[in-house]
PDB file as gemmi writes it, atoms N, CA and C in Angstrom:
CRYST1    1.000    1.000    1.000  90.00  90.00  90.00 P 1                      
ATOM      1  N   UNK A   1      -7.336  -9.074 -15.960  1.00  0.00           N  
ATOM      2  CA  UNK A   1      -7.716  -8.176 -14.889  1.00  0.00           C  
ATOM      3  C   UNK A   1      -7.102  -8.692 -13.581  1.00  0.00           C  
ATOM      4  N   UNK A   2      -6.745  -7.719 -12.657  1.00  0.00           N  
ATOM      5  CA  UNK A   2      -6.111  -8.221 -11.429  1.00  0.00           C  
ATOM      6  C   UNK A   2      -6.555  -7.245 -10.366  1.00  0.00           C  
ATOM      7  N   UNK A   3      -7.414  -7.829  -9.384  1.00  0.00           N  
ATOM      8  CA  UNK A   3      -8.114  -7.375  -8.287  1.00  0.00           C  
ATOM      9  C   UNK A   3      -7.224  -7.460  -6.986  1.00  0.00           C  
ATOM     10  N   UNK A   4      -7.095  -6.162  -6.764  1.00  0.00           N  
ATOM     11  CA  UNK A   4      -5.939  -6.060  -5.459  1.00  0.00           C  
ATOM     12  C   UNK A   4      -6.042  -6.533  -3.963  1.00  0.00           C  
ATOM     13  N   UNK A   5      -5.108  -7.079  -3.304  1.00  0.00           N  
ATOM     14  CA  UNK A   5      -5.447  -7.084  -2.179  1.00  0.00           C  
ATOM     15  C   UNK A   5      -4.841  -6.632  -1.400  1.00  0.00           C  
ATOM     16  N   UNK A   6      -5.052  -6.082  -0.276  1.00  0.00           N  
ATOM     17  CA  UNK A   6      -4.635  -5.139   0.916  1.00  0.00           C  
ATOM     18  C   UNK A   6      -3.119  -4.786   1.099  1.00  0.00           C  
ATOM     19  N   UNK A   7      -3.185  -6.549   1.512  1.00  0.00           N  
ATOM     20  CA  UNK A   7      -1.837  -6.963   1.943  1.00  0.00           C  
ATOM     21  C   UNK A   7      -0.642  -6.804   0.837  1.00  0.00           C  
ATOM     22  N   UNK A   8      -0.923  -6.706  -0.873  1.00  0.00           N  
ATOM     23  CA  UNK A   8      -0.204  -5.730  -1.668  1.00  0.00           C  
ATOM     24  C   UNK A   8      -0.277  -4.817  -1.577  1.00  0.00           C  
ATOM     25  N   UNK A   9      -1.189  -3.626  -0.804  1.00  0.00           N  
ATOM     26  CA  UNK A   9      -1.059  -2.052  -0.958  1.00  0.00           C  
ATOM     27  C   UNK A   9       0.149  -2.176   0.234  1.00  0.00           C  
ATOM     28  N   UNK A  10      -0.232  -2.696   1.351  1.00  0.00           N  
ATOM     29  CA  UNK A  10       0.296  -2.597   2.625  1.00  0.00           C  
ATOM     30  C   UNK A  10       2.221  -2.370   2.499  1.00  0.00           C  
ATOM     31  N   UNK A  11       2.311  -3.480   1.887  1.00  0.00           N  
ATOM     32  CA  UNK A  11       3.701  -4.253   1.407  1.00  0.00           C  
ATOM     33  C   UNK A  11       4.268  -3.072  -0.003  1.00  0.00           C  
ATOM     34  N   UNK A  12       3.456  -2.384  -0.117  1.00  0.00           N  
ATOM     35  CA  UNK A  12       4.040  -1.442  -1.011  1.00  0.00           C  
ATOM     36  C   UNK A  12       4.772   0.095  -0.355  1.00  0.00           C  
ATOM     37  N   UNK A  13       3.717  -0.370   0.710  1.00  0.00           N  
ATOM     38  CA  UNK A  13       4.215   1.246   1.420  1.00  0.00           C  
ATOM     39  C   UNK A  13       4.643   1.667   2.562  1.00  0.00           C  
ATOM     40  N   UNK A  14       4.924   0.256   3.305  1.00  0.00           N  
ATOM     41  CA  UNK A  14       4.638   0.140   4.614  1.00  0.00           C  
ATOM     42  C   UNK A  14       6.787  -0.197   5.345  1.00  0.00           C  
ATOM     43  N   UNK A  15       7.167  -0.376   3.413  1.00  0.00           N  
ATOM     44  CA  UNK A  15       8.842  -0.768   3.495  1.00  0.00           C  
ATOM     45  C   UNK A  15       8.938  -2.237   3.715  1.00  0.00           C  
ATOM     46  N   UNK A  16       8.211  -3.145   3.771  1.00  0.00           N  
ATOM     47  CA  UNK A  16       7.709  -4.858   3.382  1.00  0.00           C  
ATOM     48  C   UNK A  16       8.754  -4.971   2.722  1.00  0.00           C  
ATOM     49  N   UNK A  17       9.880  -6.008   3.342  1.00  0.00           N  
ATOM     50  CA  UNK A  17      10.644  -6.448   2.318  1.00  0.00           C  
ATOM     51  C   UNK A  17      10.154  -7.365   0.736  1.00  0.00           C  
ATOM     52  N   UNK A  18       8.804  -7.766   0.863  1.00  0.00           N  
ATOM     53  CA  UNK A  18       8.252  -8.404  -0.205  1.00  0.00           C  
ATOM     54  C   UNK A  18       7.640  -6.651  -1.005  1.00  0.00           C  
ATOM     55  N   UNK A  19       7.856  -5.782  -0.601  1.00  0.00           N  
ATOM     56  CA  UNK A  19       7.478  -4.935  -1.340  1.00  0.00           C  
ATOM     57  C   UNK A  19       8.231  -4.145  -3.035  1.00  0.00           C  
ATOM     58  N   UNK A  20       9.243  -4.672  -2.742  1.00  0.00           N  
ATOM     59  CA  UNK A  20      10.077  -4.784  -4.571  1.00  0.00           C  
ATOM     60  C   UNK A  20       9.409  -5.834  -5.213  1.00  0.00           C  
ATOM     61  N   UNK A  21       8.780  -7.007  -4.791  1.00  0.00           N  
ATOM     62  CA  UNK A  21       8.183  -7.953  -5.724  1.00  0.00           C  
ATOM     63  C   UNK A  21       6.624  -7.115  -5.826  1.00  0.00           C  
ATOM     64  N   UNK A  22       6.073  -6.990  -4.961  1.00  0.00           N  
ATOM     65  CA  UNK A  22       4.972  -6.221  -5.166  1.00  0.00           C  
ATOM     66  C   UNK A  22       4.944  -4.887  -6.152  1.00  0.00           C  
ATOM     67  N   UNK A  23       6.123  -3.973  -5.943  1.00  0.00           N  
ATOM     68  CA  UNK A  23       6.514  -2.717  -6.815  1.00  0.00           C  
ATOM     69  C   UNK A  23       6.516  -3.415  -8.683  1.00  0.00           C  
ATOM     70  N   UNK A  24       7.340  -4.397  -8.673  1.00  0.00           N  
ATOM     71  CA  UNK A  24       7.374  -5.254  -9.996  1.00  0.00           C  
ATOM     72  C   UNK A  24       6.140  -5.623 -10.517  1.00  0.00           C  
ATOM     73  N   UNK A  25       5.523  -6.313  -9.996  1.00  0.00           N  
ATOM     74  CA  UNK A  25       4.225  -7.126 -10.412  1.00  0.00           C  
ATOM     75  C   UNK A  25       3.141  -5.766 -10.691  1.00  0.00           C  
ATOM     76  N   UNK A  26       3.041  -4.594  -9.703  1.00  0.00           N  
ATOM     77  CA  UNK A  26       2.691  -3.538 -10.491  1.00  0.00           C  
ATOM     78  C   UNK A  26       2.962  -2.671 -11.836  1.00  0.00           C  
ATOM     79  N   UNK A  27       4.429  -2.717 -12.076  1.00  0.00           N  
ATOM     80  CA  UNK A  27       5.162  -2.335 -12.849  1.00  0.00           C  
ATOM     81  C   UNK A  27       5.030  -3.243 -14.275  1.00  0.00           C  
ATOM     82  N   UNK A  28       4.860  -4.210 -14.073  1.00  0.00           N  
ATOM     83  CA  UNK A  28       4.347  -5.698 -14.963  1.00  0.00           C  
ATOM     84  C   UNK A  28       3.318  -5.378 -15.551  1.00  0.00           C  
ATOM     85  N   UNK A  29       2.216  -5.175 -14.684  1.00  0.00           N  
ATOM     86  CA  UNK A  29       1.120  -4.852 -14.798  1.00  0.00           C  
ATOM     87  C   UNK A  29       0.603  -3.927 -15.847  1.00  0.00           C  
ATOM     88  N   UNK A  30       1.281  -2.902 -15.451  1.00  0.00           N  
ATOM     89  CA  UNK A  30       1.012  -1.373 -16.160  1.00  0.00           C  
ATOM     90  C   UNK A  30       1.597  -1.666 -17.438  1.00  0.00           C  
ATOM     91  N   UNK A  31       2.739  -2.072 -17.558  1.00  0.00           N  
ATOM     92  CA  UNK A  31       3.692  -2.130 -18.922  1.00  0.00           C  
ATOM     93  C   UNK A  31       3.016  -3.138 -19.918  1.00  0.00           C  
ATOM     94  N   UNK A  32       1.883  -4.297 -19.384  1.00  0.00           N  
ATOM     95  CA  UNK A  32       1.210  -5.076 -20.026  1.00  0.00           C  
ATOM     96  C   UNK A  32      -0.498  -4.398 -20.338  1.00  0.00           C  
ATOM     97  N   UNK A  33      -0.710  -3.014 -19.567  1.00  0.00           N  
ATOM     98  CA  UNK A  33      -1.615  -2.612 -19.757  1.00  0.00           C  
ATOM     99  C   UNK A  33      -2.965  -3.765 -19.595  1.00  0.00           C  
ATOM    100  N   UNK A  34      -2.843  -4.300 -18.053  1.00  0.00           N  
ATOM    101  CA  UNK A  34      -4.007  -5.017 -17.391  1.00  0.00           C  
ATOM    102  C   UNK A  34      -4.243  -4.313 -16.742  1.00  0.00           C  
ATOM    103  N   UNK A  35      -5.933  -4.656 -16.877  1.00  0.00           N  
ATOM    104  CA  UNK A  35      -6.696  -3.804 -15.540  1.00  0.00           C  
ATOM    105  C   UNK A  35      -6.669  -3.851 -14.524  1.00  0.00           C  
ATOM    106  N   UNK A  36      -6.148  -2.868 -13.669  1.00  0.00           N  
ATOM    107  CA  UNK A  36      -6.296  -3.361 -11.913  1.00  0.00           C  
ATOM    108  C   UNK A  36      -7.624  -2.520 -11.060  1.00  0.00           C  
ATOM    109  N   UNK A  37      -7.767  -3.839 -10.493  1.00  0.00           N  
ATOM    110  CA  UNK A  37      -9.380  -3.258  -9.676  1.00  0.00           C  
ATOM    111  C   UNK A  37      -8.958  -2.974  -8.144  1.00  0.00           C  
ATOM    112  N   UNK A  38      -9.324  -2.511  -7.125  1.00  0.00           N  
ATOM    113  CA  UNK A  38      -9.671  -2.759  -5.958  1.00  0.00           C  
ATOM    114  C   UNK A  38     -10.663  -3.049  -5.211  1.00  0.00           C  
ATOM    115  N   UNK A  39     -11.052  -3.488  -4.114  1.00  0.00           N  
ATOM    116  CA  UNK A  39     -12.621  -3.802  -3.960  1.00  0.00           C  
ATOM    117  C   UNK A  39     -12.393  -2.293  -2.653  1.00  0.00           C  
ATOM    118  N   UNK A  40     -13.836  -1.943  -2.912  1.00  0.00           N  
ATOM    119  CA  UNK A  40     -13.980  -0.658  -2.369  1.00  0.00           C  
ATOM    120  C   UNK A  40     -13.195  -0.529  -0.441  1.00  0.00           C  
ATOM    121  N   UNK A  41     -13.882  -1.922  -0.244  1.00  0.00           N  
ATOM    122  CA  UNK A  41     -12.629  -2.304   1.083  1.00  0.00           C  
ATOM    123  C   UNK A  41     -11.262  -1.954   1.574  1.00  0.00           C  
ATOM    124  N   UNK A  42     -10.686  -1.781  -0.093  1.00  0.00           N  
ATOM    125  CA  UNK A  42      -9.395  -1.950   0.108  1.00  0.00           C  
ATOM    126  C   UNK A  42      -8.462  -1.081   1.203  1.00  0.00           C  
ATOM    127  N   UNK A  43      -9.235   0.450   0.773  1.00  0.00           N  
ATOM    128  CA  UNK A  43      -8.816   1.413   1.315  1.00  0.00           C  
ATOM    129  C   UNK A  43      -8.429   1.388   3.090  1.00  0.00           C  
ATOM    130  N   UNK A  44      -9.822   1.113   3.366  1.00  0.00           N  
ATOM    131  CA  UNK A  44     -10.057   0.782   5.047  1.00  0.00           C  
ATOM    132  C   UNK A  44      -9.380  -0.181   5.032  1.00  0.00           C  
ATOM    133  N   UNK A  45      -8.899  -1.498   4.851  1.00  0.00           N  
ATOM    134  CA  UNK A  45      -8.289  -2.383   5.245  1.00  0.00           C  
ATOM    135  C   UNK A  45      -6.973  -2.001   5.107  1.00  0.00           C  
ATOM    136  N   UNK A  46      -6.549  -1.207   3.803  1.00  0.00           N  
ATOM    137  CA  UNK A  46      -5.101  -1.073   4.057  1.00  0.00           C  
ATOM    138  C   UNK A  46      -4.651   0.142   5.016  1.00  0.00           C  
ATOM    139  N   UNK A  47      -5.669   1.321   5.542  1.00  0.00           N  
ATOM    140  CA  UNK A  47      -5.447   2.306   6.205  1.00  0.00           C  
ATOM    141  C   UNK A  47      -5.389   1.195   7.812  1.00  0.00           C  
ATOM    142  N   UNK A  48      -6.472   0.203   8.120  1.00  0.00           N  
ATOM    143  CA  UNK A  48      -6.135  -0.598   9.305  1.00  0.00           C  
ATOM    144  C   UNK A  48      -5.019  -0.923   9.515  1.00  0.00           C  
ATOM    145  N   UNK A  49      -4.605  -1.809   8.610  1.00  0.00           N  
ATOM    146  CA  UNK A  49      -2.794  -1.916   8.491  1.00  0.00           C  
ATOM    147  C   UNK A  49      -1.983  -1.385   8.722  1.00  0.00           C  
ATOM    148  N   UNK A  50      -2.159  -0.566   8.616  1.00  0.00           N  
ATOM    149  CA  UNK A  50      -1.118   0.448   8.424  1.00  0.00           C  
ATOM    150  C   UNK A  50      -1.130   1.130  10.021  1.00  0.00           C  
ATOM    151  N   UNK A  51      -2.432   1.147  10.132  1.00  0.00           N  
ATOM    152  CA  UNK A  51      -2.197   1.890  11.681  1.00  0.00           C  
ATOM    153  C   UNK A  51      -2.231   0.993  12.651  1.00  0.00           C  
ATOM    154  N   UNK A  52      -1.837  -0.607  12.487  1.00  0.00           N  
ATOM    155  CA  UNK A  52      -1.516  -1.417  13.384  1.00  0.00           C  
ATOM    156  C   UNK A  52      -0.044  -1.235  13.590  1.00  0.00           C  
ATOM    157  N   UNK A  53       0.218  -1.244  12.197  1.00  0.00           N  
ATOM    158  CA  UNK A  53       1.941  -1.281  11.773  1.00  0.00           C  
ATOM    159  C   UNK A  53       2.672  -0.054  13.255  1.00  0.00           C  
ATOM    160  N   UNK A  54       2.108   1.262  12.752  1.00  0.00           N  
ATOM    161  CA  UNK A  54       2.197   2.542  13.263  1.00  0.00           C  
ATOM    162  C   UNK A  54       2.134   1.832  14.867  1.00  0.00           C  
ATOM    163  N   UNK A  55       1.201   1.839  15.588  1.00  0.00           N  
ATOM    164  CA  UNK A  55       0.769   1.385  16.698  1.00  0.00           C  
ATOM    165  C   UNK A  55       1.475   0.004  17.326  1.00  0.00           C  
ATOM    166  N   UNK A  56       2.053  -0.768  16.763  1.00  0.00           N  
ATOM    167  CA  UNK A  56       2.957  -1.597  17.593  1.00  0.00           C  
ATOM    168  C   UNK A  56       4.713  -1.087  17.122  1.00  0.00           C  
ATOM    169  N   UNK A  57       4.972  -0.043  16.578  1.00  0.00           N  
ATOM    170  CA  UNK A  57       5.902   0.756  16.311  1.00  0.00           C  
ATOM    171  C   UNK A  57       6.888  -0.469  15.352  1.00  0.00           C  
ATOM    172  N   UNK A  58       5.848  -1.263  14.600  1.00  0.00           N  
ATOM    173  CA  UNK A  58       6.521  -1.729  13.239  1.00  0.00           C  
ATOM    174  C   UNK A  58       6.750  -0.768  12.001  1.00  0.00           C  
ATOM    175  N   UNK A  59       6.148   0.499  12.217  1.00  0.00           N  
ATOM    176  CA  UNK A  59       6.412   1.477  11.242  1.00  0.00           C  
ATOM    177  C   UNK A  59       6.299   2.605  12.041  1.00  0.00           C  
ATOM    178  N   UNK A  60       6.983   3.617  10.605  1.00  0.00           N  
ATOM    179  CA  UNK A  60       7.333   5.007  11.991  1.00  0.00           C  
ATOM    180  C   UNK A  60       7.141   6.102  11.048  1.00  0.00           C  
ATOM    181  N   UNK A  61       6.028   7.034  11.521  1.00  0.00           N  
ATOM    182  CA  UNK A  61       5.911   8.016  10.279  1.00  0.00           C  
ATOM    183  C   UNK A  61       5.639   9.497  11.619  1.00  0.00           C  
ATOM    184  N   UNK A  62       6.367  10.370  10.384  1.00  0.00           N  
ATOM    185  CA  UNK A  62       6.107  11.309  11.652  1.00  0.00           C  
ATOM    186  C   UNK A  62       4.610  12.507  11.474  1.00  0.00           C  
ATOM    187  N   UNK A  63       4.344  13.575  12.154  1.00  0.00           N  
ATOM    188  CA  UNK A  63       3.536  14.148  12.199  1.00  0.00           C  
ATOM    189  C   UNK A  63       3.632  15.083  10.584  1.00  0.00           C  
ATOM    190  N   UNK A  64       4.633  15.401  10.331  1.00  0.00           N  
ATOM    191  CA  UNK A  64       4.912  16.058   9.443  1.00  0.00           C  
ATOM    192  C   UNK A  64       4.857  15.271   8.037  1.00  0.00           C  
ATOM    193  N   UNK A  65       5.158  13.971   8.141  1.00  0.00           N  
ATOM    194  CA  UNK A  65       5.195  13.593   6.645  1.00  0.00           C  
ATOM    195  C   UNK A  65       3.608  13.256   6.484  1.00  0.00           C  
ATOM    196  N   UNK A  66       2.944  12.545   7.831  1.00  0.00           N  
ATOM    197  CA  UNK A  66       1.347  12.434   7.364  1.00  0.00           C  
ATOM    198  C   UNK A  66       0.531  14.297   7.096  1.00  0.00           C  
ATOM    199  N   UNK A  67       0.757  14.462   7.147  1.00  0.00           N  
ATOM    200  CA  UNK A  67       0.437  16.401   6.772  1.00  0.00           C  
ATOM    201  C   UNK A  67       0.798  16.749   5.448  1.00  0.00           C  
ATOM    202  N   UNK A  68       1.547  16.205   4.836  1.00  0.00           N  
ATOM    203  CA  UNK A  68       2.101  16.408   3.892  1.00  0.00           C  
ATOM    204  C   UNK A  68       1.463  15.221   2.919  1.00  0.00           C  
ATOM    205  N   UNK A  69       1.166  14.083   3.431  1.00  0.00           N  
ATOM    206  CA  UNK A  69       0.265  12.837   2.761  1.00  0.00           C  
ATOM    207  C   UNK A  69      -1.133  13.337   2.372  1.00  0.00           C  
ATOM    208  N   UNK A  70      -1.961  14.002   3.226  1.00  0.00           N  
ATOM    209  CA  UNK A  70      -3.139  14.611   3.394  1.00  0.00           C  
ATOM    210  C   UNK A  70      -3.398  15.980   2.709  1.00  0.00           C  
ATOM    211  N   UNK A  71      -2.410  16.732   2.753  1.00  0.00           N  
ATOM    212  CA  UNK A  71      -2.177  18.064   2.332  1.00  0.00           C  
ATOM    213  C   UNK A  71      -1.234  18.292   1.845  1.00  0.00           C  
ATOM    214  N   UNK A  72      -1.228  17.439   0.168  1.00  0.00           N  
ATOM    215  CA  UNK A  72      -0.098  17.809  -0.424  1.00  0.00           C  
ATOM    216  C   UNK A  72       0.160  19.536  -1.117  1.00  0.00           C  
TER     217      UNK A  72                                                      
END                                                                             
């Protein structure tokens, strides 16, 4: 079993150059058919992240692609 942490969701989506090792170790994961958990946290901590990222303009998403995240 492998219990996730943030800072792997973050690094998955956020364009983290450690995020191909993170993409793998998921990919690992699945193909070995282990369980992955999150702790209910995860969500809020990785949505914090993410809108720090956004907010010191380490990441750049526009109005239109979050609309499209929300309302696929």
């Amino acid at each position: 079993m492998v219990v996730l942490d943030a800072n792997l969701l973050v690094a998955l989506v956020s364009g983290d150059p450690r995020g191909n090792k993170a993409l793998q170790h998921f990919t690992d994961w699945l193909s070995q058919n282990v369980e992955i958990h999150a702790p209910i946290l995860a969500q809020y901590e990785t949505a914090n992240a993410m809108t720090r990222l956004i907010v010191g303009s380490a990441f750049s998403i526009d109005r239109k692609s979050i609309g499209e995240m929300v309302y696929p």
